[in-house]
ZATOR-581704 format. One record per atom (N, C-alpha, C, O): x, z, y negated. Coordinates in steps of 0.2 Angstrom, whole numbers, padded with zeros to 4 digits, always signed. Example, Ala and Ser with C-alpha at 12.3 -4.5 7.8 and 13.67 -1.06 7.14 Angstrom:
<rs>
+0066+0039+0028 +0062+0039+0022 +0066+0039+0016 +0071+0042+0017 +0064+0035+0011 +0068+0036+0005 +0064+0039+0000 +0067+0040-0006 
</rs>
This chain:
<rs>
-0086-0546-0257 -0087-0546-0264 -0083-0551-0267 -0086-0554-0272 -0076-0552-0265 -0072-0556-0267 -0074-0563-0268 -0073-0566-0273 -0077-0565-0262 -0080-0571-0258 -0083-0573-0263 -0081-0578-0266 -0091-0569-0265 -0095-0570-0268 -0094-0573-0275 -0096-0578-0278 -0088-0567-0279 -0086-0569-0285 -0085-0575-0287 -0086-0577-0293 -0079-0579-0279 -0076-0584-0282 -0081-0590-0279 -0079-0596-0280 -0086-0589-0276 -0093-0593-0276 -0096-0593-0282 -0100-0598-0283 -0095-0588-0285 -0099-0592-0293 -0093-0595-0297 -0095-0599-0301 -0087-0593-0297 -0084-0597-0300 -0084-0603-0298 -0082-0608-0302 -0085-0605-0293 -0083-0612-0292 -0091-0616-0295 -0092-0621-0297 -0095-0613-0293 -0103-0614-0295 -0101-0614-0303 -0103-0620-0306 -0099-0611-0307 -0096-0612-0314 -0092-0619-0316 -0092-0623-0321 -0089-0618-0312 -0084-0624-0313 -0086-0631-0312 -0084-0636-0314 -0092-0632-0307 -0094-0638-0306 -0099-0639-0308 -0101-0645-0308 -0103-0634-0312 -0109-0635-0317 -0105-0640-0323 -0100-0640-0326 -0113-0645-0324 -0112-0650-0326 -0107-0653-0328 -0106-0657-0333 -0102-0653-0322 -0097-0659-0319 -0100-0667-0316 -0103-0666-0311 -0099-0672-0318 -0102-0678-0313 -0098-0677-0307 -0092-0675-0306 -0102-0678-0304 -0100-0677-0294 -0096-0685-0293 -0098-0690-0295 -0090-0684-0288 -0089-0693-0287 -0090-0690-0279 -0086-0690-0275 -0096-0689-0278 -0099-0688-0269 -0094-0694-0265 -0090-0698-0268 -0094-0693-0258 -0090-0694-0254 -0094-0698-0248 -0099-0696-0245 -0090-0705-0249 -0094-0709-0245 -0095-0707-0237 -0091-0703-0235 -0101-0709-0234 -0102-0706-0228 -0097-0709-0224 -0095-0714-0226 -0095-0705-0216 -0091-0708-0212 -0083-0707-0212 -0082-0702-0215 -0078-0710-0211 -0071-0706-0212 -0068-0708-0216 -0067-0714-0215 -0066-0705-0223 -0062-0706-0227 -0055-0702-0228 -0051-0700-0223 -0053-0701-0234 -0047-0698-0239 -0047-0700-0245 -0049-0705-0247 -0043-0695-0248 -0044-0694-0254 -0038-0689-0257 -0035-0686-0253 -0037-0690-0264 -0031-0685-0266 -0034-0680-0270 -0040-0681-0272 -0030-0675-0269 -0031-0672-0274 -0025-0665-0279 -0022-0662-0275 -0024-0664-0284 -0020-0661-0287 -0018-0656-0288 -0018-0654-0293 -0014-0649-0282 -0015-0642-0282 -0013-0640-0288 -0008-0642-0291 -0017-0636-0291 -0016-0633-0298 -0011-0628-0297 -0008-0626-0303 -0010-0627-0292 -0005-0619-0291 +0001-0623-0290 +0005-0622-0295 +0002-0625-0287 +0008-0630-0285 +0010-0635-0288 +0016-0636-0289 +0004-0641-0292 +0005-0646-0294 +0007-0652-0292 +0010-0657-0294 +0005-0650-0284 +0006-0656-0277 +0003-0660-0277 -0002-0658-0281 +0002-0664-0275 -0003-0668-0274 -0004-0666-0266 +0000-0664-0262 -0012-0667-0265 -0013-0667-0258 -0016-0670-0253 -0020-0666-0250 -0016-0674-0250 -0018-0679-0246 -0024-0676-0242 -0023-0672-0237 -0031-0677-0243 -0036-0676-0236 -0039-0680-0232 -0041-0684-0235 -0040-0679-0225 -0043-0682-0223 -0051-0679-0222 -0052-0673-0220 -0057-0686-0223 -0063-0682-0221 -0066-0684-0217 -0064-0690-0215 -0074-0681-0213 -0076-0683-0210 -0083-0681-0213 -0084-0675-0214 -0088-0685-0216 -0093-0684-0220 -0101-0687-0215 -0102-0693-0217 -0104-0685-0212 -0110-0687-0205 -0115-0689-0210 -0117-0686-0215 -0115-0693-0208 -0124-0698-0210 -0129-0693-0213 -0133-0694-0218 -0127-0685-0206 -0135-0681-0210 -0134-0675-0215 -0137-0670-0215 -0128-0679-0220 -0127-0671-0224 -0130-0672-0229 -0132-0676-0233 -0130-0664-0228 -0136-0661-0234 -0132-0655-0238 -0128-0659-0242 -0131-0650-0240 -0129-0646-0245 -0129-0640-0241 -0127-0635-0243 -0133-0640-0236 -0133-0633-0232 -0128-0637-0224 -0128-0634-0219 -0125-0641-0225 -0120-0643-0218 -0114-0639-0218 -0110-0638-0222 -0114-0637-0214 -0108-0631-0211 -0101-0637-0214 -0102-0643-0212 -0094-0634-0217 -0088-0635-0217 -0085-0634-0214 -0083-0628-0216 -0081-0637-0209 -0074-0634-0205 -0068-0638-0210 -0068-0643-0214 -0063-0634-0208 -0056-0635-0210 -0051-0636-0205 -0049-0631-0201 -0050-0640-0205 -0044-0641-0198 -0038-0641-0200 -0037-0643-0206 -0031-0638-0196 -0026-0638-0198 -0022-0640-0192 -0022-0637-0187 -0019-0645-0194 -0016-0650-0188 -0009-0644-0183 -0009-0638-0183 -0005-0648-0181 -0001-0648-0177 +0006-0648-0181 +0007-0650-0187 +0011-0646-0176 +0018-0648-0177 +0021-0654-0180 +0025-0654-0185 +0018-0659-0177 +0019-0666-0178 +0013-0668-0187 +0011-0674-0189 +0011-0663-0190 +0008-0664-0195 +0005-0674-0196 +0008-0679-0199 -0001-0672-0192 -0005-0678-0189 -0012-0674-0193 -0015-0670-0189 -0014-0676-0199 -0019-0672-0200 -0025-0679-0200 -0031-0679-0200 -0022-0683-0199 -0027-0689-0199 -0028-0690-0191 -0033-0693-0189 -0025-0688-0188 -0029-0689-0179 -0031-0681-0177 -0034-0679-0172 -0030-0679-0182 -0033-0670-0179 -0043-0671-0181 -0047-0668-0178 -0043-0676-0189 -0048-0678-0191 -0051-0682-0186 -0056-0681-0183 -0047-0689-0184 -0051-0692-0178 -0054-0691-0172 -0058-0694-0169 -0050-0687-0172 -0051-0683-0163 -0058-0679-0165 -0063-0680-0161 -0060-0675-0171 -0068-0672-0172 -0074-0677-0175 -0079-0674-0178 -0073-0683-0175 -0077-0686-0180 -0084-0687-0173 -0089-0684-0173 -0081-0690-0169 -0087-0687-0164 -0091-0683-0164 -0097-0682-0164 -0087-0679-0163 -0091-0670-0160 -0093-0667-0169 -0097-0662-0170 -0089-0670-0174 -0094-0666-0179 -0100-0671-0183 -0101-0670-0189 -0103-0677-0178 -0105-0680-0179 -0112-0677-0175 -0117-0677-0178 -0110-0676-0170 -0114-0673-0164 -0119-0668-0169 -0125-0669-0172 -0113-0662-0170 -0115-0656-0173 -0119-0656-0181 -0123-0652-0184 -0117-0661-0184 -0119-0663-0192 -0114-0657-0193 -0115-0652-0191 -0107-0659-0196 -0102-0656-0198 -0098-0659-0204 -0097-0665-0203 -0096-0657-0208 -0090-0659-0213 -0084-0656-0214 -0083-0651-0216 -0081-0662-0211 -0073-0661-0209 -0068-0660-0214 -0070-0662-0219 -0063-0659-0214 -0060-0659-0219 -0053-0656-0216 -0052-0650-0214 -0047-0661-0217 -0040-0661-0214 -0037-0661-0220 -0038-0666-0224 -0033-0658-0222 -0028-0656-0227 -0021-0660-0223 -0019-0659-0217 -0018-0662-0227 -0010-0665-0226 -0004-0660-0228 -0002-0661-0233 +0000-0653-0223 +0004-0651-0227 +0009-0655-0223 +0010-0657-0217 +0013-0656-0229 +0018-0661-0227 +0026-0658-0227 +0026-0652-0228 +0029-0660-0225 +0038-0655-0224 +0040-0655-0229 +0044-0650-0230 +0037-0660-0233 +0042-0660-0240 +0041-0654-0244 +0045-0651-0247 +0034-0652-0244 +0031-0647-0248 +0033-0637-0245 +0034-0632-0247 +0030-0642-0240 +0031-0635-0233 +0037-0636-0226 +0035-0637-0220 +0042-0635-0229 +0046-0638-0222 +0048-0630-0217 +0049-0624-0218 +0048-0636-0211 +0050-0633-0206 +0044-0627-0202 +0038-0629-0202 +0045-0620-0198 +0041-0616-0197 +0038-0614-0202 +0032-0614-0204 +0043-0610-0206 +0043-0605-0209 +0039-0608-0214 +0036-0603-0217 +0038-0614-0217 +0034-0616-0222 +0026-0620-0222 +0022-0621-0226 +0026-0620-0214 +0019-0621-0212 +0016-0615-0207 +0013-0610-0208 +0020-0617-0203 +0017-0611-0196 +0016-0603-0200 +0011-0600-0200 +0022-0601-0202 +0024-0595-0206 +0019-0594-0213 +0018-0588-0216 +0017-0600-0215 +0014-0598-0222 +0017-0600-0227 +0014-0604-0231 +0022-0599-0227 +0027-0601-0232 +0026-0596-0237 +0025-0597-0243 +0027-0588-0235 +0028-0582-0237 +0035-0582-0241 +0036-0580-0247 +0038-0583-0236 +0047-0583-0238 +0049-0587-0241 +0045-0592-0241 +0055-0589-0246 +0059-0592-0248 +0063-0595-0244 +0069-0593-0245 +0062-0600-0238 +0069-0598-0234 +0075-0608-0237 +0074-0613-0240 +0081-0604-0234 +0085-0608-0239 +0092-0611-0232 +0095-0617-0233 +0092-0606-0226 +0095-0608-0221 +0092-0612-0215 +0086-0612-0213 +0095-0615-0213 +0092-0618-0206 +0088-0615-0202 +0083-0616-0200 +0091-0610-0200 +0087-0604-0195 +0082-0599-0200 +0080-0594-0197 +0080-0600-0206 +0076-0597-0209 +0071-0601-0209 +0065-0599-0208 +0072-0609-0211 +0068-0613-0214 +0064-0615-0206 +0058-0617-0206 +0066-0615-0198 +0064-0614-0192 +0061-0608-0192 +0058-0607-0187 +0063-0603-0196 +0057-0597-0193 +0060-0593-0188 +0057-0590-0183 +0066-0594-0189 +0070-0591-0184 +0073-0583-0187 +0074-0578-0184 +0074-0583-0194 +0075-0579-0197 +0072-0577-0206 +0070-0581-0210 +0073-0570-0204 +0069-0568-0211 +0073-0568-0218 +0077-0564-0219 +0071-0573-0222 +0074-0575-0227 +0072-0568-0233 +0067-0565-0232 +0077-0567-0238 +0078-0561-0241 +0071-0561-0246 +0067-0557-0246 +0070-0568-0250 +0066-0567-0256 +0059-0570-0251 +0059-0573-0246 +0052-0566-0255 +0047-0568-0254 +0047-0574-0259 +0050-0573-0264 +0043-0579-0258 +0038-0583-0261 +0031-0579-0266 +0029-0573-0263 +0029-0580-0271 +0024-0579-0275 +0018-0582-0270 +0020-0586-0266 +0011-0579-0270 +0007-0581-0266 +0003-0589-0268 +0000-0593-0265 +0004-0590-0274 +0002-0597-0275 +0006-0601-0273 +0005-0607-0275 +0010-0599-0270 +0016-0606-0265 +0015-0606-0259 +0017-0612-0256 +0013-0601-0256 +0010-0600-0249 +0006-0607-0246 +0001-0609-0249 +0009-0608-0242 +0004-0614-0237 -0002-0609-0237 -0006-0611-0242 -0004-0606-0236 -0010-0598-0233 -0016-0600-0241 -0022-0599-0241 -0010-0603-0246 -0014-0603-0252 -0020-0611-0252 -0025-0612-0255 -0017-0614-0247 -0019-0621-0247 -0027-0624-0244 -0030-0629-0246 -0028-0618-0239 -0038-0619-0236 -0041-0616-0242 -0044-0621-0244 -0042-0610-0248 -0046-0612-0251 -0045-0618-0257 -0050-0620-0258 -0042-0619-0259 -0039-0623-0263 -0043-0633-0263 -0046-0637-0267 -0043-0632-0258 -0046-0638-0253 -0053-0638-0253 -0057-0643-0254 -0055-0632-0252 -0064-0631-0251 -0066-0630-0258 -0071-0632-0260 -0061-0627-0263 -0065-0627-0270 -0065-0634-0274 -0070-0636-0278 -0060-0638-0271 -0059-0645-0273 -0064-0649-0272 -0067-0652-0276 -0067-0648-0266 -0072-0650-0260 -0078-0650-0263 -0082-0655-0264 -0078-0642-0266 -0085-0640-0267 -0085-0643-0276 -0091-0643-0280 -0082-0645-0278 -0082-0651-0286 -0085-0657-0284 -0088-0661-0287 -0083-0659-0278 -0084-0665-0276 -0093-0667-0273 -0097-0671-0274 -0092-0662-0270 -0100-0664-0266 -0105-0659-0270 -0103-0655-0274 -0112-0660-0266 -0116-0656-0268 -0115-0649-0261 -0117-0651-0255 -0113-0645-0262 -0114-0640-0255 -0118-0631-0259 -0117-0628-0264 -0121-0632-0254 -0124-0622-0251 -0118-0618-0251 -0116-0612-0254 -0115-0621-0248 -0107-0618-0243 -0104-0612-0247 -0103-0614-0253 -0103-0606-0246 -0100-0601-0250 -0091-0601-0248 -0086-0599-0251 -0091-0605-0240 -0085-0605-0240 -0083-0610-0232 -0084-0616-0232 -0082-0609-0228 -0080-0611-0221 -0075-0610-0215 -0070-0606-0215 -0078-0614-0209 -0074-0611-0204 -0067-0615-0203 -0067-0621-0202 -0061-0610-0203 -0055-0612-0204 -0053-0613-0196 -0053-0609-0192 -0051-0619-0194 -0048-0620-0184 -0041-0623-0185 -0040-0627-0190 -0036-0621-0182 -0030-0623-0180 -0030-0623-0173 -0033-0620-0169 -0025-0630-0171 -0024-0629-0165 -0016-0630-0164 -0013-0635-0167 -0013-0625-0159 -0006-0626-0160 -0002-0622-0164 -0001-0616-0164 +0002-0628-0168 +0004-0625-0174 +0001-0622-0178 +0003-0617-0181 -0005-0626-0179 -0011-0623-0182 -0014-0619-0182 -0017-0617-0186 -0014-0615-0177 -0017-0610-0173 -0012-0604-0174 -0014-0598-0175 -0005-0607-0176 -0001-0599-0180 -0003-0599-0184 -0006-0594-0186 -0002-0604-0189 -0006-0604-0198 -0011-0598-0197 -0011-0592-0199 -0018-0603-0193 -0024-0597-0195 -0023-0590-0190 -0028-0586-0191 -0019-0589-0187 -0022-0581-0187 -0016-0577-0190 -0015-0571-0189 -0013-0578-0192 -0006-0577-0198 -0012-0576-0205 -0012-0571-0208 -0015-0582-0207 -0019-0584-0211 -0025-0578-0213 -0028-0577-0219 -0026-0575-0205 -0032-0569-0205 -0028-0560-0211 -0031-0557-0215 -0021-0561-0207 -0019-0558-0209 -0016-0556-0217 -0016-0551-0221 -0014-0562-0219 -0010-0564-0226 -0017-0564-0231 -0016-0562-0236 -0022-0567-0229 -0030-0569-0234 -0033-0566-0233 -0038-0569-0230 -0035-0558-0232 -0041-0556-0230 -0045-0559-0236 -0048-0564-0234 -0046-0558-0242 -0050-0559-0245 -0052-0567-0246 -0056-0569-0251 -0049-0572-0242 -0051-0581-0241 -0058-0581-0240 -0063-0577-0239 -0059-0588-0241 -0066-0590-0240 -0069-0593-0236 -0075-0596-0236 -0063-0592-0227 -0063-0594-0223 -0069-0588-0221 -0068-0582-0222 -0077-0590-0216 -0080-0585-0215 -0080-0584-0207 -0084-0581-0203 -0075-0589-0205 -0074-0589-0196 -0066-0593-0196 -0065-0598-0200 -0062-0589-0191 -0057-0591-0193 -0053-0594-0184 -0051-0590-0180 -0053-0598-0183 -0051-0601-0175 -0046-0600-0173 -0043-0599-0178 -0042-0600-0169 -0038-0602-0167 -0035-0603-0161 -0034-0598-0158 -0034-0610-0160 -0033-0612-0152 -0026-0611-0150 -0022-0609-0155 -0024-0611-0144 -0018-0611-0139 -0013-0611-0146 -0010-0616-0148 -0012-0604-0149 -0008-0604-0151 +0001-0605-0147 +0002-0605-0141 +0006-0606-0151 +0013-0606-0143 +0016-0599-0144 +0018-0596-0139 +0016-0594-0150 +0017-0588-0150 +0014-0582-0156 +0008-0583-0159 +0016-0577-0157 +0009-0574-0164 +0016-0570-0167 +0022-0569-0166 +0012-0568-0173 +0015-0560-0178 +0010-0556-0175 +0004-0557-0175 +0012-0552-0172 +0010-0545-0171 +0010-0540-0177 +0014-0539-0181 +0003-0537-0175 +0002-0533-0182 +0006-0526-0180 +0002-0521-0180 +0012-0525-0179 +0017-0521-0177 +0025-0521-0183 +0029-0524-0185 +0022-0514-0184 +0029-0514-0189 +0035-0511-0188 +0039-0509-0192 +0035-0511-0181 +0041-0511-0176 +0046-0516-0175 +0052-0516-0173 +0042-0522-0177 +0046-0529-0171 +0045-0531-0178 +0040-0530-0181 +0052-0534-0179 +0054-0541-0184 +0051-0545-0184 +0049-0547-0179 +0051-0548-0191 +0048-0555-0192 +0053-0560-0191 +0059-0561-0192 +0047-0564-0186 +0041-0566-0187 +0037-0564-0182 +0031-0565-0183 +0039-0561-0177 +0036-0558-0171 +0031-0552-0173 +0026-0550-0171 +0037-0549-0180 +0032-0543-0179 +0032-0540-0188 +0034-0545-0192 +0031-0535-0191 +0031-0537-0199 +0033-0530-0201 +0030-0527-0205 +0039-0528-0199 +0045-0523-0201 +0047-0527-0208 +0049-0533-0207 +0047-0524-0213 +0052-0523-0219 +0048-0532-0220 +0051-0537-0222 +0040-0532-0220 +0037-0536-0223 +0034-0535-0230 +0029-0531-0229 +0035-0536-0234 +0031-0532-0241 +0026-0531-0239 +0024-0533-0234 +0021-0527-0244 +0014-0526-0245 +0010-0528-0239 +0005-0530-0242 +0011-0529-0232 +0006-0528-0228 +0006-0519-0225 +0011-0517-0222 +0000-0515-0228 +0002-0508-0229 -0006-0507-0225 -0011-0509-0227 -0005-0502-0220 -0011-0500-0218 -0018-0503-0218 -0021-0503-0212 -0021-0505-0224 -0029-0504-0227 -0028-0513-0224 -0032-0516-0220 -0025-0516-0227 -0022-0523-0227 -0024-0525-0217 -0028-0529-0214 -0019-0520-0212 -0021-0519-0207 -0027-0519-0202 -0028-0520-0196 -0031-0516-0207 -0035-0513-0203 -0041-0517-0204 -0047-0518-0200 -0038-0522-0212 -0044-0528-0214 -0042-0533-0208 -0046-0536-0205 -0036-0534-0207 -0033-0539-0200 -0037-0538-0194 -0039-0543-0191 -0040-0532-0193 -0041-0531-0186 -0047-0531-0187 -0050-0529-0182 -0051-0531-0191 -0059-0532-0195 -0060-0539-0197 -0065-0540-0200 -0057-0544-0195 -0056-0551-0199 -0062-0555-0194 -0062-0554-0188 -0065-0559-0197 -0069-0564-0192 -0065-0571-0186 -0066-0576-0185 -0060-0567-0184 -0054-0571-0183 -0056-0573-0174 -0060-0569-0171 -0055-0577-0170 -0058-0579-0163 -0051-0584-0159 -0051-0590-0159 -0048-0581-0156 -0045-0584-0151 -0047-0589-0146 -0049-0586-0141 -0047-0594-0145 -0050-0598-0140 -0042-0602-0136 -0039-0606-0138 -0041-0600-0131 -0037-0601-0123 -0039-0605-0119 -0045-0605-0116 -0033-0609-0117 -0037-0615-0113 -0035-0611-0107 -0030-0608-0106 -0038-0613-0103 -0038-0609-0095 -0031-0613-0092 -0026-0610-0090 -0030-0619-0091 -0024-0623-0089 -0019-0623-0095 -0014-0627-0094 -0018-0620-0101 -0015-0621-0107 -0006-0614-0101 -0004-0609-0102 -0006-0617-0098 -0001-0614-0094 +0006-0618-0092 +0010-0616-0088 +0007-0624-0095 +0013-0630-0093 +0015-0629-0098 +0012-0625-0103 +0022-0632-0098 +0026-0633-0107 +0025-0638-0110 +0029-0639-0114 +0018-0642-0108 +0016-0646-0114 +0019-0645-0119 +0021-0639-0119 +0019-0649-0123 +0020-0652-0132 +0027-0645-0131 +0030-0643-0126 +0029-0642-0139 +0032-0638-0141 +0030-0630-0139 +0025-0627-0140 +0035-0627-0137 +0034-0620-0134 +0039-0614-0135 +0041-0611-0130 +0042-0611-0142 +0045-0608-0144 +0048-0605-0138 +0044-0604-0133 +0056-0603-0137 +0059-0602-0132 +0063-0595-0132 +0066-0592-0127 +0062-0593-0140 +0066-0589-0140 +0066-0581-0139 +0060-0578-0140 +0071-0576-0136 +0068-0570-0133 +0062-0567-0138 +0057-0563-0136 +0063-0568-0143 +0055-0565-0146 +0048-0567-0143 +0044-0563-0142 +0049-0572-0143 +0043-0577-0139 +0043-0574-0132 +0038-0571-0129 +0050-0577-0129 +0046-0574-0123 +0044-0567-0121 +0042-0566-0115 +0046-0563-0125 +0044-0557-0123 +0036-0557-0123 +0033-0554-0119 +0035-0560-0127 +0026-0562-0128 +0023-0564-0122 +0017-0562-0121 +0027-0567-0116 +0024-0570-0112 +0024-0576-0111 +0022-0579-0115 +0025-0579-0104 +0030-0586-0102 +0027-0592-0104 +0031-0597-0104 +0019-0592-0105 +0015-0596-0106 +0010-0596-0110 +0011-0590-0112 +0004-0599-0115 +0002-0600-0121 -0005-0595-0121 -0007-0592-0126 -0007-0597-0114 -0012-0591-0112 -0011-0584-0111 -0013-0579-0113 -0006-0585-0107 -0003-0576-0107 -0002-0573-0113 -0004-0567-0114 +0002-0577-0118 +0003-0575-0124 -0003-0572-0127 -0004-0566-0130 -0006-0576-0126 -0013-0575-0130 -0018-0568-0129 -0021-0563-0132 -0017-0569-0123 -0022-0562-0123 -0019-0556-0122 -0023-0551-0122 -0011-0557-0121 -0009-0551-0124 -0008-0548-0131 -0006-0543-0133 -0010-0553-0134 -0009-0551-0141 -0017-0549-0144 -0018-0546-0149 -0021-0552-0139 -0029-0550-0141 -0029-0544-0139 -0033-0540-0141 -0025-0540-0134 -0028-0535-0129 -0022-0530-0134 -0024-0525-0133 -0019-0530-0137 -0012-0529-0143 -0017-0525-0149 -0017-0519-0151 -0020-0529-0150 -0024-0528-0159 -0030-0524-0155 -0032-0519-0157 -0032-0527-0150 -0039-0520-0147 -0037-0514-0146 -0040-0510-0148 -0031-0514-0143 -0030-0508-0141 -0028-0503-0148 -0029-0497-0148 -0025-0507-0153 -0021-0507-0160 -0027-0501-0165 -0026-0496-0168 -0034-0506-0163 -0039-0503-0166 -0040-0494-0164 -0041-0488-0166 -0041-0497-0157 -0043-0491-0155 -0039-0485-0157 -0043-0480-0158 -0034-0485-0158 -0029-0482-0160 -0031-0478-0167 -0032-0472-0168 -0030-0483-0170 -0033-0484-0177 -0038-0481-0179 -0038-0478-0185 -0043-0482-0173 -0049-0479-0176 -0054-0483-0182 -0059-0480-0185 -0052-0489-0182 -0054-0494-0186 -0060-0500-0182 -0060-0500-0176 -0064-0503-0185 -0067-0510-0185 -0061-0515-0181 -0056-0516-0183 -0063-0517-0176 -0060-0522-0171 -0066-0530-0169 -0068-0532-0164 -0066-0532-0176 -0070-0537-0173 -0068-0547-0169 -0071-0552-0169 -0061-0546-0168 -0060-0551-0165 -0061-0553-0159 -0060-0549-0155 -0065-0559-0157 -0065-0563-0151 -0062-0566-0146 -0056-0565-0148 -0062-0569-0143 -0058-0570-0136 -0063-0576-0132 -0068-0575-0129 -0060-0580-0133 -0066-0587-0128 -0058-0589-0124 -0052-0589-0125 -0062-0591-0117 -0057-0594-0114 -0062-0601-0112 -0068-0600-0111 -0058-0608-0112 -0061-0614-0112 -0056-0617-0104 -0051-0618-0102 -0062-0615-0101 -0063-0617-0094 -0058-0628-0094 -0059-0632-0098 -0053-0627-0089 -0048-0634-0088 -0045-0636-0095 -0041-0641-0096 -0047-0632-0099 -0043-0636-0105 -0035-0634-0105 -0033-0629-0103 -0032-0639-0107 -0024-0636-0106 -0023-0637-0114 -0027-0637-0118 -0015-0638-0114 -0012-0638-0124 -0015-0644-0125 -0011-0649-0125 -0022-0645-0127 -0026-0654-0131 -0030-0651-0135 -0034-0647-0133 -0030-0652-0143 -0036-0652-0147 -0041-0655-0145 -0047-0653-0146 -0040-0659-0141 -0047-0664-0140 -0051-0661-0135 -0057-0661-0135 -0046-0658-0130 -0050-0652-0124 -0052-0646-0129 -0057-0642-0128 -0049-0645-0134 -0051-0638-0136 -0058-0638-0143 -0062-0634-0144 -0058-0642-0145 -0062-0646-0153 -0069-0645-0148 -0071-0639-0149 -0073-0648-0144 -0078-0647-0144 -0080-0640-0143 -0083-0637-0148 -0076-0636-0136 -0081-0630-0139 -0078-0623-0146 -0081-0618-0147 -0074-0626-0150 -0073-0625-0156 -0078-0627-0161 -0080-0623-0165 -0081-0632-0161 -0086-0636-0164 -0092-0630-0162 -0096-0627-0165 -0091-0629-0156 -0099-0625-0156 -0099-0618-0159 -0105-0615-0161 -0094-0616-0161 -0094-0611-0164 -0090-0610-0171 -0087-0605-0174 -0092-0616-0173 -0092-0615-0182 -0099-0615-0184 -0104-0618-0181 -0099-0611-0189 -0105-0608-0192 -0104-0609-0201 -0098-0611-0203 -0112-0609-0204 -0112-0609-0209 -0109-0603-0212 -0109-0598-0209 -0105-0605-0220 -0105-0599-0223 -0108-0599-0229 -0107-0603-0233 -0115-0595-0229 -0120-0594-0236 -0121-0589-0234 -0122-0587-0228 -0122-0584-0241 -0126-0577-0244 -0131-0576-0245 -0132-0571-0248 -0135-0582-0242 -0140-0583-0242 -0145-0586-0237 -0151-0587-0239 
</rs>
């Protein structure tokens, strides 16, 4: 219902606005967070054959915050697919360290080992400060700009990315993301209010039961690369993490098989996915194509 709402509001706001449409092929462009009053860097990716019913994905880069080769690496494959891309720049300055991108940027954190995500900082952040608040932000912006059908989009992270968006599943049930990705994450929040944040969400505000149980009902899909098993790139080390499990894959599906069993429990909607991508190791670029097969349109119609 939320979804829908903030689909006519944006259908309200870009009525009789002039469009400054987006040349075909790979661009960027700024644009002004009203919540924040940031500016914000995107990268796009806009196919020859768009039309207003073209599916939107949203990419959310890497550690190395590279949203312009997270863009390059899909211009291919969502050329292939007739796709429009769209990479967002969060930057350190705005969002530094874990806790301000990977984390969300829920917390206020003010120490080194906070500002790494190593510890839980005392004040929350207001949610318009939240990195979490940044994918629709981008898509409303989006949808002023072009002509789209699109009610909202598929959000994919890989990586670092890949904690964003299922942290992201968690923090935004009511987003406008209507398929939510997430590759070879390096470790997760478990929806466990036993274990400490960031591993786990003891003495997290307002994530309360109904909040939970919209978590484990989210359109949310894990994808594991079958060789994602070496210490490739960046690999969280610390005994939280490892308790998760030695490697990106093992992590992975024990936190899939965590929230299954969580449901069962629960007695709740369990509709999360599980793809394993046959030789892919820790690479977007192994992992983007079959992620690309599995963005879908989002229309209520």
């Amino acid at each position: 219902m939320k979804r829908s709402i903030i689909a006519v509001l944006i259908a309200l706001c870009t009525a009789g606005v002039a469009r400054a449409e987006l040349a075909a092929g790979a661009g960027e462009y700024e644009f002004r967070n009203a919540d924040t009053g940031q500016s914000v860097q995107v990268y796009y990716f806009k196919p020859d054959g768009y039309t207003a019913n073209t599916p939107v994905v949203l990419l959310l880069h890497g550690i190395k915050r590279n949203a312009q080769t997270y863009r390059d690496g899909w211009v291919d494959i969502a050329r292939r697919h007739n796709l429009m891309v769209l990479a967002p720049l969060f930057t350190r300055e705005a969002y530094p360290g874990a806790n301000g991108y990977n984390l969300g940027n829920v917390f206020h954190a003010v120490s080194h080992q906070e500002i790494t995500g190593k510890a839980k900082p005392v004040e929350r952040n207001l949610p318009a400060k939240w990195s979490f608040s940044l994918p629709d932000a981008v898509f409303t912006d989006f949808a002023r700009r072009e002509s789209t059908a699109q009610d909202g989009y598929t959000l994919y992270g890989h990586g670092a990315g890949a904690q964003f968006a299922h942290r992201y599943a968690l923090f935004r049930p009511n987003s406008l993301a209507c398929r939510i990705i997430a590759a070879n994450s390096g470790w997760y929040t478990y929806p466990d209010t036993t274990a400490d944040w960031p591993y786990g969400l003891r003495d997290v505000p307002d994530v309360a039961d109904k909040q939970t149980d919209a978590y484990l009902a989210a359109p949310l899909m894990l994808m594991l690369g079958d060789a994602d098993v070496h210490k490739a790139g960046v690999m969280r080390k610390t005994d939280g993490a490892q308790e998760q499990g030695q490697n990106r894959k093992v992590r992975g599906e024990r936190f899939y098989a965590h929230a299954q069993q969580l449901a069962k429990q629960r007695n709740t909607t369990f509709a999360w996915r599980l793809e394993h991508v046959a030789d892919a190791g820790h690479s977007n670029d192994e992992m983007a194509a079959a992620a690309a097969a599995r963005v879908t349109g989002c229309t209520k119609h």
